[in-house]
C-alpha positions as CSV (number, residue, x, y, z in Angstrom):
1,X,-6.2,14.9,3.6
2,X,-7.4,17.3,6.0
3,X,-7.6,17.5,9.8
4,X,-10.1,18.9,11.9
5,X,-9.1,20.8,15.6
6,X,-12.7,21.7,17.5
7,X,-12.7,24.8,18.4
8,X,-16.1,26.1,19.3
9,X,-19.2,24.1,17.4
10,X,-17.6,23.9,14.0
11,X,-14.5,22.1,13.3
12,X,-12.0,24.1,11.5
13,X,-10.1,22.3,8.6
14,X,-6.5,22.3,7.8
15,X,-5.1,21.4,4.4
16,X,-2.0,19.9,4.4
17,X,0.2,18.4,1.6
18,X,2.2,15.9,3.5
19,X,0.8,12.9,4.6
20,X,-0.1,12.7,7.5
21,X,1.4,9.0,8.0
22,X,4.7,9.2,6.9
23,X,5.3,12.9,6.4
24,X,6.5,13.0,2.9
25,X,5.1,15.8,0.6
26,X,2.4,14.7,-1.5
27,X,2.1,15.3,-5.3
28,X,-0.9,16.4,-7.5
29,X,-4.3,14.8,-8.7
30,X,-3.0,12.6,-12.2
31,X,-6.5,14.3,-13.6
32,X,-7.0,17.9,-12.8
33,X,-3.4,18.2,-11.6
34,X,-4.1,20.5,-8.8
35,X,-2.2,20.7,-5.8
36,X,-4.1,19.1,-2.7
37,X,-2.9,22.2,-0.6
38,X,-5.0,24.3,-3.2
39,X,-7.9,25.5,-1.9
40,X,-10.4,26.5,-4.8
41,X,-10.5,22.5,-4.9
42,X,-12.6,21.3,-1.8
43,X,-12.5,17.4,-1.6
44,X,-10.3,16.3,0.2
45,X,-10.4,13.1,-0.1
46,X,-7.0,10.8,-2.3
47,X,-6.5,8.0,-3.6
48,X,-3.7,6.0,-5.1
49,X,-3.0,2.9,-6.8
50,X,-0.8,0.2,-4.2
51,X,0.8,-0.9,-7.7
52,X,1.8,2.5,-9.7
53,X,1.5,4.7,-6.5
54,X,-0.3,7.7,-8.5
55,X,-2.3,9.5,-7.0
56,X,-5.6,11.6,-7.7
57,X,-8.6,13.0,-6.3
58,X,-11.1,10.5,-5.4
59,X,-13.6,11.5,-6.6
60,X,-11.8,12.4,-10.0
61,X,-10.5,8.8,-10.4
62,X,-14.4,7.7,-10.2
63,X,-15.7,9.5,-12.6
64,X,-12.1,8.3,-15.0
65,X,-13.0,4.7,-14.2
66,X,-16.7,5.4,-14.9
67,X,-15.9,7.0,-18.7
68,X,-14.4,3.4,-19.6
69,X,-11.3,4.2,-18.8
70,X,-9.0,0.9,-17.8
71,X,-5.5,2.0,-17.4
72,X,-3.8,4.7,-15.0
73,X,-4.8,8.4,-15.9
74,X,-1.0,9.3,-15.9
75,X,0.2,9.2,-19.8
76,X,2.2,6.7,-20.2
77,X,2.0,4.8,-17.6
78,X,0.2,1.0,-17.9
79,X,-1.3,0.2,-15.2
80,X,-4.9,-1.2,-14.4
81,X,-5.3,0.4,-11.1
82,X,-8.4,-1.3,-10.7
83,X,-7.4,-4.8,-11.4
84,X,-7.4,-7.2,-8.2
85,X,-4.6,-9.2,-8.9
């Protein structure tokens, strides 16, 4: 997640790897395994699953879903994160 402070006419963004809601440290992407406080990576948009709580780059968990993929990136791990139930 990133967060934006105006100072003149372009924001400036901070990368952070806590979250921003609870304060814990955040973990990598369970695809490319980077860091979100790495900074050759720009999105900075997460994701995780409400049911296995891993988490990856948004974009990165598209394009996992999108190659047919049904069950959590993370090997060994079960889960349909895209299942409704």
């Amino acid at each position: 997640m990133a967060s934006f402070k105006n100072v003149g006419p372009t924001p400036v963004v901070y990368r952070t790897n806590r979250c921003p809601g609870c304060g814990k440290s955040l973990r990598k992407c369970a695809i490319c395994l980077m860091s979100n406080s790495n900074k050759t990576y720009t999105s900075d948009q997460y994701c995780w699953c409400h049911r296995c709580r891993h988490l990856s780059h948004a974009d990165h968990l598209q394009e996992w879903k999108d190659r047919g993929n049904e069950v959590c990136p993370v090997t060994g791990c079960e889960c349909n994160c895209w299942e409704d139930k």
